[in-house]
C-alpha positions as a Python dict, from the first residue, in 0.01 Angstrom:
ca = {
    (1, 'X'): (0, 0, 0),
    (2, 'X'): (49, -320, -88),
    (3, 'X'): (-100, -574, -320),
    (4, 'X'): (-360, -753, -149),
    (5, 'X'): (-462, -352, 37),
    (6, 'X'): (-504, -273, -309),
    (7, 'X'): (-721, -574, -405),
    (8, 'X'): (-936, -510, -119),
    (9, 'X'): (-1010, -173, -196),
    (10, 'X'): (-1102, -213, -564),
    (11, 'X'): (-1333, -517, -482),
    (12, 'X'): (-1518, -264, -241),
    (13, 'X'): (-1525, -11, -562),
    (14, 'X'): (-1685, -268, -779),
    (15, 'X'): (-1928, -369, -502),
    (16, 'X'): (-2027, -4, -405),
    (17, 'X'): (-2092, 1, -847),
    (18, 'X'): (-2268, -335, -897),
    (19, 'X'): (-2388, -388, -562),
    (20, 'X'): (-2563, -685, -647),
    (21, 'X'): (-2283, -899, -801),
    (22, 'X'): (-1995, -1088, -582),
    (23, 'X'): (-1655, -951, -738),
    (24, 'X'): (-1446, -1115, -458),
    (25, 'X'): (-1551, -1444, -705),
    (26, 'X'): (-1377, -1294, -996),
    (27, 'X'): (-1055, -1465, -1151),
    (28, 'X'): (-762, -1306, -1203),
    (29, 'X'): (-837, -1327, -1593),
    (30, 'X'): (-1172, -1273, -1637),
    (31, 'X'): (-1326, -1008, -1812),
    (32, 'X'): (-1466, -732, -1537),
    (33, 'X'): (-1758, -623, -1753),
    (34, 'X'): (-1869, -951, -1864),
    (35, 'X'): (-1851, -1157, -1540),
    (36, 'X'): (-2079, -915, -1334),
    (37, 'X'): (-2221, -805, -1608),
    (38, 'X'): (-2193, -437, -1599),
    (39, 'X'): (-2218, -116, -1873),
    (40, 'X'): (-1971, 113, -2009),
    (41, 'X'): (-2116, 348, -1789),
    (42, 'X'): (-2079, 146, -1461),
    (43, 'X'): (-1701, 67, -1623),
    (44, 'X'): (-1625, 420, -1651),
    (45, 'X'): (-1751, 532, -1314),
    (46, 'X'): (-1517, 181, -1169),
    (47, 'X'): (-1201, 379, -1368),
    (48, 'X'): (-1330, 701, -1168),
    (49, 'X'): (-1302, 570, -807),
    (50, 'X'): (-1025, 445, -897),
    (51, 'X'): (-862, 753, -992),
    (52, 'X'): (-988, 943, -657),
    (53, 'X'): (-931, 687, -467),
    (54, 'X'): (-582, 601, -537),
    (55, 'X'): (-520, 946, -666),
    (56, 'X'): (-427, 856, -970),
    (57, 'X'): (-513, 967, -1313),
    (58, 'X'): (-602, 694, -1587),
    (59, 'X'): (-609, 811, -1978),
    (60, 'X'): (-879, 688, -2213),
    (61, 'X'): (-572, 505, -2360),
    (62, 'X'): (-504, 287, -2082),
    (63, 'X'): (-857, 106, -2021),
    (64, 'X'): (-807, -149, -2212),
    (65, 'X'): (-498, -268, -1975),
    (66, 'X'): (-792, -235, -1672),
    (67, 'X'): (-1041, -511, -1807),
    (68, 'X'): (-985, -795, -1589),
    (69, 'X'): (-872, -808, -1206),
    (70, 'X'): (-463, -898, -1296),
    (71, 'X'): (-462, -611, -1542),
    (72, 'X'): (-600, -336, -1272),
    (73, 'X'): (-400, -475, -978),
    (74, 'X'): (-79, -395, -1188),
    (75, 'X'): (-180, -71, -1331),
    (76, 'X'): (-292, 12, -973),
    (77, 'X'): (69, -70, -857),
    (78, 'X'): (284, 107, -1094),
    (79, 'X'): (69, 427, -1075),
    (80, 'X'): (124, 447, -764),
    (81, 'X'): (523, 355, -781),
    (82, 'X'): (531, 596, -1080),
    (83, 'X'): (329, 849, -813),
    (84, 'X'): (635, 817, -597),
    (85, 'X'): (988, 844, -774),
}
């Protein structure tokens, strides 16, 4: 899976969570949460789709690398490398 396969799949994750916002708007720097305005709770369901859908696991420890579009594209990427070697 590649980068922008990836991209496309967790803008459909945050859409399917905050239906009403437009996440394909967001910069690559800009605070998830704050720029379509969702909860902890909607954040924590986004880090659970995640994890089924890329079958991955993500530890409480590693949200804070998953709070703006950059930061969850790369975690996204090495999980997955790190799911394969």
């Amino acid at each position: 899976m590649n980068r922008e396969e990836i991209r496309v799949v967790i803008l459909a994750l945050l859409k399917s969570i905050a239906p009403e916002t437009s996440p394909q708007n967001l910069k690559p720097h800009a605070s998830i949460r704050k720029t379509l305005d969702i909860d902890s709770f909607d954040f924590l369901q986004f880090i659970i789709a995640l994890d089924k859908n890329f079958g991955i696991q993500t530890p409480e420890a590693d949200y804070d690398q998953l709070q703006d579009m950059e930061g969850v594209l790369t975690y996204i990427e090495r999980s997955l490398i790190g799911k394969h070697t």
